[in-house]
DORO-692014 format. One line per 4 residues: number of its first residue (from 0); their letters; for each residue x, y, z of C-alpha. Coordinates in pm, 1 decimal. Example, Ala and Ser with C-alpha at 12.3 -4.5 7.8 and 13.67 -1.06 7.14 Angstrom:
# DORO-692014
0 = as = 1230.0:-450.0:780.0; 1367.0:-106.0:714.0;
***
This chain:
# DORO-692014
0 = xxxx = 5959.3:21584.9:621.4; 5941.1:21544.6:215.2; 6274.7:21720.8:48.5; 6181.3:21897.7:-257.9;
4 = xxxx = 6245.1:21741.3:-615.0; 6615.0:21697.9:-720.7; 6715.7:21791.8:-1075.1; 7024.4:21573.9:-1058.9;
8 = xxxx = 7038.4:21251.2:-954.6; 7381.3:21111.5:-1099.2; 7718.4:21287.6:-1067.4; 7739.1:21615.4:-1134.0;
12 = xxxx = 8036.9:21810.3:-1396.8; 8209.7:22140.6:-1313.6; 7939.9:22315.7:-1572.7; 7671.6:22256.4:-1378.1;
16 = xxxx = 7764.5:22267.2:-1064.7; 7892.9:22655.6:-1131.5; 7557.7:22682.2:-1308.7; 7373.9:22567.6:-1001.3;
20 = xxxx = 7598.3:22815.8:-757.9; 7521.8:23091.8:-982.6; 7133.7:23037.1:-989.1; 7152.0:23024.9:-615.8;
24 = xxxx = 7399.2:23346.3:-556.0; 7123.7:23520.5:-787.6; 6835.6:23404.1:-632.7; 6948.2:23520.1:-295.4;
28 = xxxx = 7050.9:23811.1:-450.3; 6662.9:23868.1:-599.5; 6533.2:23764.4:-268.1; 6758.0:24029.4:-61.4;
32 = xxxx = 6596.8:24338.0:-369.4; 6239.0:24223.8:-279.2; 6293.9:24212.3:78.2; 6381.9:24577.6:186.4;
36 = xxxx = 6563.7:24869.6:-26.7; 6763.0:24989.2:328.3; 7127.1:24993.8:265.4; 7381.5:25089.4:530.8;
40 = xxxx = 7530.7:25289.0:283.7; 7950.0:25408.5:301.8; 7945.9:25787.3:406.8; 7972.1:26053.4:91.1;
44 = xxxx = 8131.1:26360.4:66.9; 8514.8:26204.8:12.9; 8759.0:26300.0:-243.4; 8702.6:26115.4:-566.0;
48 = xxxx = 8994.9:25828.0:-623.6; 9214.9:25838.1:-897.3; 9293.1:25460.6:-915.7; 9430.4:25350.1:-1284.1;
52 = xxxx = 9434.0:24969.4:-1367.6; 9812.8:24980.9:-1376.6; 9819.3:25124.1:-1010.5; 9565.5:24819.6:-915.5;
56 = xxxx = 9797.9:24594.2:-1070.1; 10056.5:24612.2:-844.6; 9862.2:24658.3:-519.5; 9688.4:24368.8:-275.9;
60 = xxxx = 9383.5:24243.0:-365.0; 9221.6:24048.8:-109.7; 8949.7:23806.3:-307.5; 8700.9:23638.8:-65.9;
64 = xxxx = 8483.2:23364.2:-184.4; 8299.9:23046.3:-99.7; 7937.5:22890.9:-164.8; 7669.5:23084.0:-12.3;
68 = xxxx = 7651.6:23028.1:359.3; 7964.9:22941.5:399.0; 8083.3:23269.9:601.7; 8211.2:23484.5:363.9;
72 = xxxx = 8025.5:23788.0:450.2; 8159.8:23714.9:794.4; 8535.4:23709.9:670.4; 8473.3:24002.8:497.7;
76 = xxxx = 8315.2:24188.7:787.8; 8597.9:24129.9:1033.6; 8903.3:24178.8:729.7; 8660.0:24518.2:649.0;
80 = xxxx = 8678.9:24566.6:1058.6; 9115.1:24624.1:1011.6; 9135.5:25004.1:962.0; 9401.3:24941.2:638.6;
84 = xxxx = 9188.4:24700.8:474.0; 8880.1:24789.1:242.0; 8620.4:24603.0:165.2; 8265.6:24717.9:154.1;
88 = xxxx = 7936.5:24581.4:49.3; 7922.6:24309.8:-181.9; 7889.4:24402.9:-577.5; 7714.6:24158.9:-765.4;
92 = xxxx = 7794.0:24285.8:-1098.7; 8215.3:24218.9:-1136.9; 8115.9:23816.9:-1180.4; 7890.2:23893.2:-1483.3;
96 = xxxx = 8108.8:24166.0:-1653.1; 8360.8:23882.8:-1609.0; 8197.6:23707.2:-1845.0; 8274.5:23857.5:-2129.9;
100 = xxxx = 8658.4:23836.7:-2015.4; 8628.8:23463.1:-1950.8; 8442.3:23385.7:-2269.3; 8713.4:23604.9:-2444.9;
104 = xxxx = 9003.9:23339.8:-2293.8; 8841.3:22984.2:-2266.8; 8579.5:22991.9:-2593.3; 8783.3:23011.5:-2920.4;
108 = xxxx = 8459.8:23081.4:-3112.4; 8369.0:23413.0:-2882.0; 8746.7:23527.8:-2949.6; 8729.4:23452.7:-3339.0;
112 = xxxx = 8366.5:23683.8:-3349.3; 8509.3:23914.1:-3148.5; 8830.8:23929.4:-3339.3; 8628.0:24002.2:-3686.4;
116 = xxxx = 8435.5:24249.2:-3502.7; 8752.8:24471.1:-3474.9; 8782.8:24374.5:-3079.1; 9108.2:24219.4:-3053.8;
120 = xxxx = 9162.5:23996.0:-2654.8; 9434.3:24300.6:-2575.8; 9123.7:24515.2:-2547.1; 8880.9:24285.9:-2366.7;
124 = xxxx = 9222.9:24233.3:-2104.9; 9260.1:24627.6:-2093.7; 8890.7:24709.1:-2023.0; 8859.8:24465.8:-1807.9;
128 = xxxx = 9146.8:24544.8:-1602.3; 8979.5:24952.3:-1639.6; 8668.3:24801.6:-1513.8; 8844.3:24651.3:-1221.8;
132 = xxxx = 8979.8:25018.7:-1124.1; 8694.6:25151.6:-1132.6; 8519.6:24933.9:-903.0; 8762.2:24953.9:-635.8;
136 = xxxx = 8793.1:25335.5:-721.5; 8444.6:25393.9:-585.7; 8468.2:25155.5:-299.6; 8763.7:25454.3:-207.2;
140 = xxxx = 8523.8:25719.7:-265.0; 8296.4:25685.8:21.2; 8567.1:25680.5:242.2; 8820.6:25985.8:397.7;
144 = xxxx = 9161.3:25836.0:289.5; 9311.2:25535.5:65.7; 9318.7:25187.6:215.4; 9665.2:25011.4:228.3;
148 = xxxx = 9420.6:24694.3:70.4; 9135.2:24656.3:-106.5; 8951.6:24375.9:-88.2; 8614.4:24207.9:-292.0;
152 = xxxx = 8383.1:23962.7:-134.0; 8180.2:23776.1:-410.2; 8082.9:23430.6:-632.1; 8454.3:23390.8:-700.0;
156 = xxxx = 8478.6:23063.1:-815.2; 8428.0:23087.2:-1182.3; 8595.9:23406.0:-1188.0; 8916.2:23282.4:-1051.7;
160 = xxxx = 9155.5:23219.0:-1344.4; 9054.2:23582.5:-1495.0; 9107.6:23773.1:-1151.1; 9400.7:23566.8:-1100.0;
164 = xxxx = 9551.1:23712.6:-1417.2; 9413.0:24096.0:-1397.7; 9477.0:24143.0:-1066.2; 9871.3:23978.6:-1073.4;
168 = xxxx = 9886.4:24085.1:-671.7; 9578.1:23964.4:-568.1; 9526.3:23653.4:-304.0; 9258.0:23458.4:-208.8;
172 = xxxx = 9031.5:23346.0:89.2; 8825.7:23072.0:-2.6; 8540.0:22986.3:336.9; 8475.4:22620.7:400.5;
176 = xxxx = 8190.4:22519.6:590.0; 7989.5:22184.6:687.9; 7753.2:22131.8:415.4; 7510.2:22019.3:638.9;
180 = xxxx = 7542.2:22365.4:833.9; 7547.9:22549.9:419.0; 7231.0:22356.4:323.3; 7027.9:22425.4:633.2;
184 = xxxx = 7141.7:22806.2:606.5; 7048.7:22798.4:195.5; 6717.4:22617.8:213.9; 6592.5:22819.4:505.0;
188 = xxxx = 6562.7:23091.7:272.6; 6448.5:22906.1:-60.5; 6244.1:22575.6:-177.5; 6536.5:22381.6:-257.0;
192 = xxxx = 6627.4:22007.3:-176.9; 6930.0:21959.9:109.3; 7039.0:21688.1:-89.9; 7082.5:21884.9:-407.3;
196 = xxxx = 7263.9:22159.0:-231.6; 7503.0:21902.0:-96.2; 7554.5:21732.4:-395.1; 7665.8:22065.0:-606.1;
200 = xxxx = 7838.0:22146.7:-247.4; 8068.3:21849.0:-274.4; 8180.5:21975.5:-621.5; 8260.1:22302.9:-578.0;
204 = xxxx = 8441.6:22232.4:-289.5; 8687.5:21990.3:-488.7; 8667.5:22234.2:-781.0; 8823.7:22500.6:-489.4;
208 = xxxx = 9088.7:22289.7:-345.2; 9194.5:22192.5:-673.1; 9195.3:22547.4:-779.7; 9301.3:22698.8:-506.9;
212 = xxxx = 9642.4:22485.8:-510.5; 9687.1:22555.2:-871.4; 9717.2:22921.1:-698.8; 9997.3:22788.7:-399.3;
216 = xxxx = 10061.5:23038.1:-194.6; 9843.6:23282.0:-370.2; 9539.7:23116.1:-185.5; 9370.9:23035.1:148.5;
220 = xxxx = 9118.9:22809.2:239.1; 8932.4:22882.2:617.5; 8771.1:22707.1:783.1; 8390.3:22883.8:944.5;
224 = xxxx = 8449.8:22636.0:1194.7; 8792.0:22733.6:1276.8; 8735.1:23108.4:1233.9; 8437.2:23130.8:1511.5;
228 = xxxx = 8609.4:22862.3:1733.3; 8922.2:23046.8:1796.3; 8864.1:23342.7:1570.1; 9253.7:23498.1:1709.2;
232 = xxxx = 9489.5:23230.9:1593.3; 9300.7:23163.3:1263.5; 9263.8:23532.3:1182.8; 9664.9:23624.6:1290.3;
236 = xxxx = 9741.4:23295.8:1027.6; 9512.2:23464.7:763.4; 9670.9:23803.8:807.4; 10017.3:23645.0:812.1;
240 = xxxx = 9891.2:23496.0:481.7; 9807.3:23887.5:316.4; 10139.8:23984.6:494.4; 9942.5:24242.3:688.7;
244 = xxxx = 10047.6:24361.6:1046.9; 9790.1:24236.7:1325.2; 9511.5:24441.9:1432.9; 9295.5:24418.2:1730.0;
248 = xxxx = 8972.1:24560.6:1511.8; 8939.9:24197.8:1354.1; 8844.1:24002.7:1663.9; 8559.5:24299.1:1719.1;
252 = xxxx = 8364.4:24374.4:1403.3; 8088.0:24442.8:1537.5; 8209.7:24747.6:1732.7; 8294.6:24926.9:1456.2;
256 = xxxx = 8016.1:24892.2:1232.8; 7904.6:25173.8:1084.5; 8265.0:25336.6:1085.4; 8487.2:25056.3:971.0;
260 = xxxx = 8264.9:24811.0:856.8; 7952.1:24874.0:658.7; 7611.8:24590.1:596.7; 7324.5:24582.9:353.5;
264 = xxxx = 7004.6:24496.0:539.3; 6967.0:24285.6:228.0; 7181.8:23993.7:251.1; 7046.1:23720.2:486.9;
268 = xxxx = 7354.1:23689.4:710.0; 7377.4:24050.6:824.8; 7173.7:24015.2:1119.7; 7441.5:23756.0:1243.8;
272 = xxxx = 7743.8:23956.3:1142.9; 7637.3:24266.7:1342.5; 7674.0:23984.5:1676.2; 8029.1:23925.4:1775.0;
276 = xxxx = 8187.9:23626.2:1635.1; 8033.0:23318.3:1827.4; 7895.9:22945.0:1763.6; 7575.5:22945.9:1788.7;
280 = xxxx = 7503.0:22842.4:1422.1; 7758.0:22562.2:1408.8; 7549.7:22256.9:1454.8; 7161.9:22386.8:1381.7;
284 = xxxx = 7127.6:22136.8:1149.1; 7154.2:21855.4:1346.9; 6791.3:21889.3:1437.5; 6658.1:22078.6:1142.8;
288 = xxxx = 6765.8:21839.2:871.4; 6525.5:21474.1:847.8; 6806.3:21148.3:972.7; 6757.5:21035.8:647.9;
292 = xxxx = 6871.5:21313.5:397.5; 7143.3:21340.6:706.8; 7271.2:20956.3:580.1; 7232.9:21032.1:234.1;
296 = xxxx = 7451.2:21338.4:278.0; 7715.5:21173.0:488.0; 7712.2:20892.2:201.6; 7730.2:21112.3:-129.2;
300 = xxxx = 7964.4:21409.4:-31.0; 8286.7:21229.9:-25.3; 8434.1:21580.2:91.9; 8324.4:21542.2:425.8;
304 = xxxx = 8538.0:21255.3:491.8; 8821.0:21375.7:330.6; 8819.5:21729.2:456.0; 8815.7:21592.1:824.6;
308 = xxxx = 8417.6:21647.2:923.5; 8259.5:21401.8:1158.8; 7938.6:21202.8:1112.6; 7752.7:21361.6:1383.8;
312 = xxxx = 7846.6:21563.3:1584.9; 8029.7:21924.5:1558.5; 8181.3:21883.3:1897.8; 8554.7:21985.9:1875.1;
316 = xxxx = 8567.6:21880.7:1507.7; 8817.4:22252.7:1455.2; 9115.3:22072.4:1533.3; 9046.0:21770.3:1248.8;
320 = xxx = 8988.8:21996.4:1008.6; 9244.4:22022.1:697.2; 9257.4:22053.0:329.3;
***
């Protein structure tokens, strides 16, 4: 089997390998909009919420992220699945009106422009933070009373420093998976090389543990492997990580979908995530990926190694896992 071309064949820097995870969340994303327009929508007819950006400010906000197929609409599903927990279908909008908040804070050039425009950072910060509210203000509306926690499931990674800071109460769940297992999921779907998604895989994940311990105890890292092989204790240590009492709901999502927990028929994983939480999908790859691109993996992503994966086999690798 011939791998498709790869744009990059020498190391790749923290700009591209967010530009690479951003052309693939979007291509998914345009993928999902030509596949069917059926959305299991949130039911209507609820008050509207009243939530200001100062009131979101000091409430939990759970973040969920991690590169595409790595579980996170799973995490979401069974966090959505705890009856004081909200959630909700994914928005792909909050990482691009981000943008103008991030090139606000880390491009002096944007700020100076904006700055002689009349639009000072103190307004960017304030309508972002407004923005904020009002996302998670209509993720209350379809819905018969306020959640204890909200909670966003998206392409977190570049947005983390600016969600970090509007959201002051907010934590984050960051899903690791085998990269093996996240390239066979990705390129099932699109015409893109295994190697390439393991090489911009192997970044992001140090760009995550590295950012994620800037946060300390602000942040999680899971791992899929973890969560499906004993999905009790690792969910009872994430919920002891939000400081939020245990609930049965999370080890049976799929029972309450369509009540608790709502899908779009248009993201790719949503077929599994209606199943209860099994293994099945841990170790496809070992027979769908050529031996070859297998060594070349095991050789270039560095991460593997060090985050406790074995060479071969997935066979009780849960307990070797760690960051």
């Amino acid at each position: 089997m011939r791998e498709p071309a790869v744009s990059f064949f020498g190391p790749i820097s923290r700009h591209e390998a967010l530009f690479f995870f951003c052309v693939v969340v979007n291509t998914c994303s345009l993928n999902m909009l030509m596949q069917t327009p059926y959305f299991c929508a949130a039911p209507e007819g609820a008050s509207p919420s009243t939530l200001t950006s100062k009131a979101l400010s000091s409430r939990l906000v759970i973040l969920i992220g991690g590169h595409t197929g790595s579980g996170t609409t799973l995490a979401r599903a069974i966090l959505d699945a705890h009856p004081d927990i909200r959630c909700r279908i994914e928005s792909m909008g909050m990482h691009k009106i981000l943008q103008l908040y991030r090139d606000v804070h880390e491009l002096d050039v944007a700020a100076v422009r904006l700055e002689g425009a009349g639009i000072p950072r103190r307004l960017i910060n304030r309508a972002s933070r407004a923005f904020l509210a009002e996302i998670f203000a209509e993720r209350e509306n379809g819905s018969s009373s306020s959640a204890k926690y909200l909670c966003y499931k998206g392409p977190l990674l570049p947005d983390m420093s600016a969600l970090s800071a509007l959201l002051p109460k907010s934590k984050f769940i960051f899903m690791l998976r085998d990269v093996r297992a996240v390239a066979h999921s990705v390129v099932n779907g699109l015409n893109i090389s295994h190697l390439l998604i393991a090489r911009v895989w192997n970044k992001l994940v140090k760009m995550t543990v590295e950012d994620c311990s800037l946060l300390a105890n602000r942040c999680m890292i899971v791992f899929y492997e973890k969560l499906v092989g004993d999905p009790s204790t690792q969910m009872k240590e994430v919920l002891r990580f939000l400081d939020i009492p245990w609930h049965d709901n999370v080890l049976r999502h799929h029972e309450t979908i369509g009540s608790e927990v709502f899908l779009s028929e248009m993201e790719p994983s949503t077929d599994q995530v209606k199943k209860p939480i099994n293994t099945e999908s841990l170790d496809t790859w070992r027979t769908s990926i050529p031996p070859a691109i297998l060594e070349q993996i095991w050789e270039e992503c560095d991460m593997l190694k060090e985050l406790g994966y074995p060479k071969y086999t997935a066979d009780s690798i849960a307990s070797n896992l760690t960051v």
